[in-house]
GUMIVEX-424241 format. One record per residue: residue number from 1; residue in one letter; z, x, y of N, C-alpha, C in turn. Coordinates in nm, 3 decimals. Atoms other than C-alpha are relative to their C-alpha. Layout:
{num->NUM residuo->a n.up->Z n.east->X n.north->Y ca.up->Z ca.east->X ca.north->Y c.up->Z c.east->X c.north->Y}
...
REM end
This chain:
{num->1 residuo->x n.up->-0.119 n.east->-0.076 n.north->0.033 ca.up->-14.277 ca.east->8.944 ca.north->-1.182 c.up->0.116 c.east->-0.097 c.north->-0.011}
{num->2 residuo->x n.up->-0.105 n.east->0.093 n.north->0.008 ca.up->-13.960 ca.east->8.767 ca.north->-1.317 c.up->0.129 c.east->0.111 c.north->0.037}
{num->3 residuo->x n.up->-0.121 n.east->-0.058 n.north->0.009 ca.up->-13.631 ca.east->8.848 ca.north->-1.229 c.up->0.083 c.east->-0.086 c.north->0.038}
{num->4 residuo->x n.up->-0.120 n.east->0.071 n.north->0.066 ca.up->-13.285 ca.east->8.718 ca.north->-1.281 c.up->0.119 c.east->0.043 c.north->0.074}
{num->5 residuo->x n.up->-0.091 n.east->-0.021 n.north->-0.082 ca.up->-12.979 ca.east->8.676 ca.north->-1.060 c.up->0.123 c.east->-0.074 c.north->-0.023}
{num->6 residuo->x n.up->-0.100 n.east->0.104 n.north->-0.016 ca.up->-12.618 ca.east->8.493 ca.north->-1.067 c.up->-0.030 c.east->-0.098 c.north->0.050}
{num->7 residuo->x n.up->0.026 n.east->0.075 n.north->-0.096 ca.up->-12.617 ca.east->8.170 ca.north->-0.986 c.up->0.123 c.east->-0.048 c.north->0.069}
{num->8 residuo->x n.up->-0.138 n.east->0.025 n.north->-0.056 ca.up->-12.293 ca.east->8.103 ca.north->-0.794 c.up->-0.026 c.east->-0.061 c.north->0.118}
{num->9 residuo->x n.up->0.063 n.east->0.012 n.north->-0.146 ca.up->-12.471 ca.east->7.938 ca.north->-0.497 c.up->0.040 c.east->-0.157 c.north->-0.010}
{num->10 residuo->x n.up->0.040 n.east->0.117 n.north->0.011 ca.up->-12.412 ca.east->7.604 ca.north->-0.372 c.up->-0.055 c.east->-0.108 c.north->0.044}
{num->11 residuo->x n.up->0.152 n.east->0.011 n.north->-0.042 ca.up->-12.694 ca.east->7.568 ca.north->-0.206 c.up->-0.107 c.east->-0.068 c.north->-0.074}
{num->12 residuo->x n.up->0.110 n.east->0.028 n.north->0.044 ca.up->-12.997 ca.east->7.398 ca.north->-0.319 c.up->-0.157 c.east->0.069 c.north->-0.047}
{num->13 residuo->x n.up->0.134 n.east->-0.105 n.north->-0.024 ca.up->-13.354 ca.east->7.588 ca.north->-0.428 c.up->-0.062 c.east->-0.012 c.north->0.122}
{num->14 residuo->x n.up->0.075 n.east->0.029 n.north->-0.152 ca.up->-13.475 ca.east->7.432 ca.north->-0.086 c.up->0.076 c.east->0.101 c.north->0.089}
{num->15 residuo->x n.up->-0.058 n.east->-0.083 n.north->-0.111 ca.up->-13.187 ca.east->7.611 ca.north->0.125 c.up->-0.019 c.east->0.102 c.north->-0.036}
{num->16 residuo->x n.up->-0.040 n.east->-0.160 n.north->0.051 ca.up->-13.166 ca.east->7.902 ca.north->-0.092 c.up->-0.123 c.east->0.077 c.north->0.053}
{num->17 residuo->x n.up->0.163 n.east->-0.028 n.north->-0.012 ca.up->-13.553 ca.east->7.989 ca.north->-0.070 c.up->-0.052 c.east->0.000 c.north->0.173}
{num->18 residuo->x n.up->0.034 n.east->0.002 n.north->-0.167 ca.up->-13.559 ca.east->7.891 ca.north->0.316 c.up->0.103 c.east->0.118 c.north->0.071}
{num->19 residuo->x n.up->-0.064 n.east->-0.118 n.north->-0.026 ca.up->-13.308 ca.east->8.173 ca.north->0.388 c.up->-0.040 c.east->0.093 c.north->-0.014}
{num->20 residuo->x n.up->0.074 n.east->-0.097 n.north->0.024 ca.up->-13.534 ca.east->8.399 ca.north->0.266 c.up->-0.173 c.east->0.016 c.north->0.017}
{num->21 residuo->x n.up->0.168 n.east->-0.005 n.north->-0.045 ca.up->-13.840 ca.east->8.276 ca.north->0.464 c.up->-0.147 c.east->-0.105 c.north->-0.042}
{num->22 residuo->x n.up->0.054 n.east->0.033 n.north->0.059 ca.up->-13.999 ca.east->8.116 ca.north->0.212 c.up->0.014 c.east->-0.172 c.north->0.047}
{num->23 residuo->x n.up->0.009 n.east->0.164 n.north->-0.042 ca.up->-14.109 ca.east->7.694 ca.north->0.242 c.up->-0.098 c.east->-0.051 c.north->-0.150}
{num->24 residuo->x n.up->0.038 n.east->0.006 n.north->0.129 ca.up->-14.184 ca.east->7.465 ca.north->-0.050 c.up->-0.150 c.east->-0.050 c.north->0.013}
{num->25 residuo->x n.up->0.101 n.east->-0.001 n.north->-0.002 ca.up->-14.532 ca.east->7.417 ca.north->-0.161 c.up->0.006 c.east->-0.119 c.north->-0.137}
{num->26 residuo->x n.up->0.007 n.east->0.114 n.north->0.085 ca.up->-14.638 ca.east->7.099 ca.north->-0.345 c.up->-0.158 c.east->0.007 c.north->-0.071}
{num->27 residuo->x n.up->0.173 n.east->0.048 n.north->0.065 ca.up->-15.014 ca.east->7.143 ca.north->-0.577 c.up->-0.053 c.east->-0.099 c.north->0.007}
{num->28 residuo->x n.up->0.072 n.east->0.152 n.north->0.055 ca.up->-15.259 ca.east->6.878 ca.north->-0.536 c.up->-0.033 c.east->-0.006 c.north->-0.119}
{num->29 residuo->x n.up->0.038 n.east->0.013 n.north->0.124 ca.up->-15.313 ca.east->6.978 ca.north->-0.900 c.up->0.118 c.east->-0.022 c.north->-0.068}
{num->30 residuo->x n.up->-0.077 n.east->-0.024 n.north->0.099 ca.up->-15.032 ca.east->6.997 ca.north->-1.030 c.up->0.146 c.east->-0.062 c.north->0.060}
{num->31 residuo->x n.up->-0.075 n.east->0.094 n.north->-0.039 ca.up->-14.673 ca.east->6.777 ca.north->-1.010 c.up->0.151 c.east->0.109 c.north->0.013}
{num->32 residuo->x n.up->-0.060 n.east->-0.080 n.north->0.016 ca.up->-14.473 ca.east->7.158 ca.north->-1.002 c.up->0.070 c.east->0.036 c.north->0.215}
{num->33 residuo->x n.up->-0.093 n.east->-0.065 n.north->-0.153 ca.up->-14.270 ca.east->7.253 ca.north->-0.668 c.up->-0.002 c.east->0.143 c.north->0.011}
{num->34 residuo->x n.up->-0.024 n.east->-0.139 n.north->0.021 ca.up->-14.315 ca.east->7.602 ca.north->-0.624 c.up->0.048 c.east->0.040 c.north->0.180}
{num->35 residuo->x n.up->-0.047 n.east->-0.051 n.north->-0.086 ca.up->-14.246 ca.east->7.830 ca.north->-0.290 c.up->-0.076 c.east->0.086 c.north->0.056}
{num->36 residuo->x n.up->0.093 n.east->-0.097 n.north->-0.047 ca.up->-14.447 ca.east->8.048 ca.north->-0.063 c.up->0.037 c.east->0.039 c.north->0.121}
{num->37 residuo->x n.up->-0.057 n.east->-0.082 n.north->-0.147 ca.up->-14.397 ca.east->8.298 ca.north->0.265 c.up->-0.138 c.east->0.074 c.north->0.020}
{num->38 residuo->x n.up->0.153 n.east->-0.049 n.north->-0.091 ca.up->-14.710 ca.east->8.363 ca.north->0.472 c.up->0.064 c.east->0.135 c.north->0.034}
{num->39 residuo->x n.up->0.001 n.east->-0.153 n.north->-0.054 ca.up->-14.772 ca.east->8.763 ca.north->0.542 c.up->-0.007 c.east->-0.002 c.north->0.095}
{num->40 residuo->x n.up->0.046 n.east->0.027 n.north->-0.116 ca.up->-14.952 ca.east->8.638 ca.north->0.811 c.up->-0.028 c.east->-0.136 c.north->0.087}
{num->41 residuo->x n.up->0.016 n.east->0.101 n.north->-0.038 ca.up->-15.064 ca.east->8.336 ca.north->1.049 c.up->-0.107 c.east->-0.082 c.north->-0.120}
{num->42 residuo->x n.up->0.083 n.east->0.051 n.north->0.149 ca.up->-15.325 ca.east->8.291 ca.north->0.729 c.up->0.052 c.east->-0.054 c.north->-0.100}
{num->43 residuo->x n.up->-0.055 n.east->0.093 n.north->0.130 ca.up->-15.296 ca.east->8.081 ca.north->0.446 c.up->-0.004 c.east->0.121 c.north->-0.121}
{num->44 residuo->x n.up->-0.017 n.east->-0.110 n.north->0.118 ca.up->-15.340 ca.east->8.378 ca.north->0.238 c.up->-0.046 c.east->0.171 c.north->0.086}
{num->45 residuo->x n.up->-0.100 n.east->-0.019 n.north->0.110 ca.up->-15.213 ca.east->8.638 ca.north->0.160 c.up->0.135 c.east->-0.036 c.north->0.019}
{num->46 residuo->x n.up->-0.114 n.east->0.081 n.north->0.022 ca.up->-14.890 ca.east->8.476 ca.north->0.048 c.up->0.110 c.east->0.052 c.north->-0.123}
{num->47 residuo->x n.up->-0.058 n.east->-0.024 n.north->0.123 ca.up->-14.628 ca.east->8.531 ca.north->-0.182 c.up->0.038 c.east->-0.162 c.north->-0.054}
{num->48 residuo->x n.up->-0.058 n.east->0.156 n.north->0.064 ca.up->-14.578 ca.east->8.243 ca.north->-0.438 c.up->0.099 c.east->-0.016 c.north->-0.082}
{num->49 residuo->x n.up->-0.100 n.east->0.053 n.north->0.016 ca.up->-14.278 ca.east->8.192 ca.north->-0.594 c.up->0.052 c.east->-0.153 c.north->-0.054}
{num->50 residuo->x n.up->-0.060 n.east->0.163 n.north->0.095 ca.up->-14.103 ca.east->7.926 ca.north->-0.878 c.up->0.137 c.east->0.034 c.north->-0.019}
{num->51 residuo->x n.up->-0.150 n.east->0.017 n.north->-0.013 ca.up->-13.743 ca.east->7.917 ca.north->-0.883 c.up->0.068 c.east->-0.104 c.north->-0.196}
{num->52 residuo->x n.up->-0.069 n.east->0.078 n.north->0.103 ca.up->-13.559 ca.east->7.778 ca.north->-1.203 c.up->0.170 c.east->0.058 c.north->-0.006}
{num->53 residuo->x n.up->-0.133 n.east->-0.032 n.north->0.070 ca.up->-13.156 ca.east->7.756 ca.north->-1.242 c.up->0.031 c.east->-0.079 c.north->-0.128}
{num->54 residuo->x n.up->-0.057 n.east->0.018 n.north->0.127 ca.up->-13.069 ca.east->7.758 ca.north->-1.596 c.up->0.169 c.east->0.106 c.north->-0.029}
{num->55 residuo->x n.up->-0.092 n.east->-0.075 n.north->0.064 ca.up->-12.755 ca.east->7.854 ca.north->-1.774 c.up->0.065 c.east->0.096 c.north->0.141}
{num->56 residuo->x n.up->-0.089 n.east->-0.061 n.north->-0.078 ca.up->-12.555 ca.east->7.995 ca.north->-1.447 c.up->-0.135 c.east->0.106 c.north->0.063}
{num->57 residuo->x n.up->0.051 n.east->-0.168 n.north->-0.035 ca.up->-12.862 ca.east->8.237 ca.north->-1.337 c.up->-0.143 c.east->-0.086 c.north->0.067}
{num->58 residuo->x n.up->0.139 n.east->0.078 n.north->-0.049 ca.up->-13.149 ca.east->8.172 ca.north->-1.097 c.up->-0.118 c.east->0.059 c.north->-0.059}
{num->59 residuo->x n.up->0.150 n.east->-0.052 n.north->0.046 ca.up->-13.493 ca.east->8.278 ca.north->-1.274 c.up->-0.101 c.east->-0.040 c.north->0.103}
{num->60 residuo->x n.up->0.055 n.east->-0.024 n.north->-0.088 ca.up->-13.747 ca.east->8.394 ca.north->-1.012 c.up->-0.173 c.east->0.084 c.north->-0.069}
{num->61 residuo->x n.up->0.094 n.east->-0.085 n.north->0.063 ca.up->-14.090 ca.east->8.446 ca.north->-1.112 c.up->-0.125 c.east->0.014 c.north->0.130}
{num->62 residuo->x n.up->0.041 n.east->-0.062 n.north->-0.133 ca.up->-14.272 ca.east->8.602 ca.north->-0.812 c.up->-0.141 c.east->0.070 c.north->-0.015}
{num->63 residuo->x n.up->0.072 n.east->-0.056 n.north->-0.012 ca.up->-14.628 ca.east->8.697 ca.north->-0.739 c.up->-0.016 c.east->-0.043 c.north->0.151}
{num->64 residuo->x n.up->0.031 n.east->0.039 n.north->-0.129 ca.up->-14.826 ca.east->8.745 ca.north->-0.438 c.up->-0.156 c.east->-0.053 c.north->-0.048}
{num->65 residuo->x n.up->0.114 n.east->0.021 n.north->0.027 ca.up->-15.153 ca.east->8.579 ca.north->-0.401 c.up->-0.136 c.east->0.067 c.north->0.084}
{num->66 residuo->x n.up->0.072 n.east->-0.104 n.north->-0.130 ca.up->-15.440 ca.east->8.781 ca.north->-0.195 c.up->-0.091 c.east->-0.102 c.north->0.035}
{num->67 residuo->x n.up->0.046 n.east->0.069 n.north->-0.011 ca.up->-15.677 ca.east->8.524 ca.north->-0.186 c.up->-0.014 c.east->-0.156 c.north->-0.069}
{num->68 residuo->x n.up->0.038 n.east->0.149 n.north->0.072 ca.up->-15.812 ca.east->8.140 ca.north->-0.269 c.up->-0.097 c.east->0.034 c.north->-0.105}
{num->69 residuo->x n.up->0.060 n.east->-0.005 n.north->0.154 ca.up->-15.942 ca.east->8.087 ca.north->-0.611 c.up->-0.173 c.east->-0.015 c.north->0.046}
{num->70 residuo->x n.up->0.155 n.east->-0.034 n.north->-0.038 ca.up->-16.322 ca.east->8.219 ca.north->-0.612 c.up->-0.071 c.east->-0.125 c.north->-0.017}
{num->71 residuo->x n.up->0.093 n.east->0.117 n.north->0.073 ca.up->-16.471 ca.east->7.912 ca.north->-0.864 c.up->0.080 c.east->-0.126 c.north->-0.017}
{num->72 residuo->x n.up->-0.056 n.east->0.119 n.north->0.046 ca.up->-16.409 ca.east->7.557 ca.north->-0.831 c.up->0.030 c.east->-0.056 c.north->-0.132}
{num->73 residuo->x n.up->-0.060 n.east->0.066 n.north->0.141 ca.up->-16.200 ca.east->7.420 ca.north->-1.097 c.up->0.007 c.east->0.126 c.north->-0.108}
{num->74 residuo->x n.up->-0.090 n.east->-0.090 n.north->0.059 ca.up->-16.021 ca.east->7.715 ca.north->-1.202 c.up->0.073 c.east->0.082 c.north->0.094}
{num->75 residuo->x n.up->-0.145 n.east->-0.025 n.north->-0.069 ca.up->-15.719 ca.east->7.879 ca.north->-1.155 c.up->0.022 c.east->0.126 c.north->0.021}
{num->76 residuo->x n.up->0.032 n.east->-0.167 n.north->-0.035 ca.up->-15.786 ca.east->8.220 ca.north->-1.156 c.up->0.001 c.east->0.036 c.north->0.127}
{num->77 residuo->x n.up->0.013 n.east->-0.078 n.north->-0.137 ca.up->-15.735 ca.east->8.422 ca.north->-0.793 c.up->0.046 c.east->0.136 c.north->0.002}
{num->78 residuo->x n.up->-0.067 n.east->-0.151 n.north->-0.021 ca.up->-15.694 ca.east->8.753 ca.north->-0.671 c.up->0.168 c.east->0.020 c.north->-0.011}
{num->79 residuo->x n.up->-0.145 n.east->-0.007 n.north->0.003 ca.up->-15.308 ca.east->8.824 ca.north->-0.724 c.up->0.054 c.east->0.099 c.north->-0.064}
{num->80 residuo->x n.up->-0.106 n.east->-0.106 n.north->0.070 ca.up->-15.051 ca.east->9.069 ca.north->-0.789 c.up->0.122 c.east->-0.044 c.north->-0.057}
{num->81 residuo->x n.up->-0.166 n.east->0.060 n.north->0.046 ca.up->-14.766 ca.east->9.008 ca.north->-1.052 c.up->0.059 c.east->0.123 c.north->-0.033}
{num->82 residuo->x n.up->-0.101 n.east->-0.081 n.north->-0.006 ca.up->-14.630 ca.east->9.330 ca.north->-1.027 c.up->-0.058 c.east->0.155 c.north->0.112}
{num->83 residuo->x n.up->-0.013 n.east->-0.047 n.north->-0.096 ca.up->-14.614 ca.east->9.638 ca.north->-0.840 c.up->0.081 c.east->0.045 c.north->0.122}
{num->84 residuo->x n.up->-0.113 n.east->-0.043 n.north->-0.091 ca.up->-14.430 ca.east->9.831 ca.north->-0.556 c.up->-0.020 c.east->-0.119 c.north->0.156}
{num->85 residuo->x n.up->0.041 n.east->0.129 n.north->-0.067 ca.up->-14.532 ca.east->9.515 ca.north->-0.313 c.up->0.092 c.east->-0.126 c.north->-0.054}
{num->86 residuo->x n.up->-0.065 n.east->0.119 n.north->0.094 ca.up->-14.383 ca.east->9.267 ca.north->-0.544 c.up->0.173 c.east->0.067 c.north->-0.025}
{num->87 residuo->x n.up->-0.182 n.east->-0.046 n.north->0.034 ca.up->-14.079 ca.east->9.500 ca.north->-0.639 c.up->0.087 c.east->0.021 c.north->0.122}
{num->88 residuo->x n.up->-0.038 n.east->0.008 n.north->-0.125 ca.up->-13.998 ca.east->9.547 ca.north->-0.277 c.up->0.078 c.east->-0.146 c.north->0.054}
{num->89 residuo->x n.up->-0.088 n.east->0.143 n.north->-0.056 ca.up->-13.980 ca.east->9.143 ca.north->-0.197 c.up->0.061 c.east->-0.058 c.north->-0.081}
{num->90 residuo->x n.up->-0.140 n.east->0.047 n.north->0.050 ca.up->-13.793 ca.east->9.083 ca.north->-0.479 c.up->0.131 c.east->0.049 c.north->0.054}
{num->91 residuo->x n.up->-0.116 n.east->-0.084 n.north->-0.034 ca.up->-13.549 ca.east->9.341 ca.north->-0.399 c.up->0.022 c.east->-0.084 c.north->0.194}
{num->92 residuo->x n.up->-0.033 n.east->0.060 n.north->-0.104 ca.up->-13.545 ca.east->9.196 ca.north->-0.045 c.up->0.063 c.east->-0.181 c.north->-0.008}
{num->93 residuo->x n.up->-0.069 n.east->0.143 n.north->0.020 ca.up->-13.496 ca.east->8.818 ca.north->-0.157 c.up->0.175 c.east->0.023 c.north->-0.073}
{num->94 residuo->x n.up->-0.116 n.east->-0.018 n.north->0.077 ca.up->-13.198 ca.east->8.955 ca.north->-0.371 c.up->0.064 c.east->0.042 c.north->0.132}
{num->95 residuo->x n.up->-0.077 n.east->-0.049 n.north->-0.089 ca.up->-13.055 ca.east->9.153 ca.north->-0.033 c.up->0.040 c.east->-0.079 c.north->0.076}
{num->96 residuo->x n.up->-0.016 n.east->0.087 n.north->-0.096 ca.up->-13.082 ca.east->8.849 ca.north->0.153 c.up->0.105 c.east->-0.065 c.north->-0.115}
{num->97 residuo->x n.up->-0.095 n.east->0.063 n.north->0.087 ca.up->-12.918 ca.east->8.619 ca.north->-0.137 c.up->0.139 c.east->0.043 c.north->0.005}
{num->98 residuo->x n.up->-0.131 n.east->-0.061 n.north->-0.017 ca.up->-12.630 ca.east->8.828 ca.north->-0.167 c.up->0.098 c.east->0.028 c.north->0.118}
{num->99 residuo->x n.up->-0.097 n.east->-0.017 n.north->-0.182 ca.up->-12.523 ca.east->8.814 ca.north->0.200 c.up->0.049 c.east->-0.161 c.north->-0.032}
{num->100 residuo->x n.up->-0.041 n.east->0.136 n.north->-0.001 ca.up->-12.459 ca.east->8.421 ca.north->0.106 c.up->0.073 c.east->0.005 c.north->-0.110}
{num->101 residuo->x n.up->-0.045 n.east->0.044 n.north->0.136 ca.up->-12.277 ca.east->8.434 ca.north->-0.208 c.up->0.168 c.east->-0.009 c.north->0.074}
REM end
């Protein structure tokens, strides 16, 4: 799920994202920074989270993941990119954000 916010922050994606729980996540595949917030003491399920500020506005593209990828050497996993689960912790990352602006 993407969604789109002011960016008026002047904060970093590291602080911004750690205010809202979330800690950054580095791929051994891949050279991308993304973001994730454990449900539980488990490595999954997770919500994952990429952050981009362009043009004055943070772009947030948000899934959760339910599990680790079934078949080695692909990228495919159980996951939700939308939904009342997903529309919920956006709406919560935005409630939190907006207490800092």
């Amino acid at each position: 799920m993407k969604f789109i916010i002011k960016d008026n922050f002047s904060d970093n994606n590291l602080e911004l994202l750690r205010k809202c729980g979330y800690h950054p996540y580095q791929s051994s595949k891949s050279n991308t920074l993304s973001f994730q917030r454990r449900l539980t003491s488990l490595t999954y399920p997770h919500f994952h989270l990429f952050l981009i500020r362009k043009n004055q506005q943070l772009i947030f593209n948000l899934h959760l993941d339910q599990k680790k990828p079934s078949y080695q050497g692909f990228k495919a996993h159980s996951g939700e990119k939308e939904g009342s689960v997903i529309e919920n912790e956006a709406r919560r990352i935005i409630n939190i954000l907006t207490k800092f602006k």
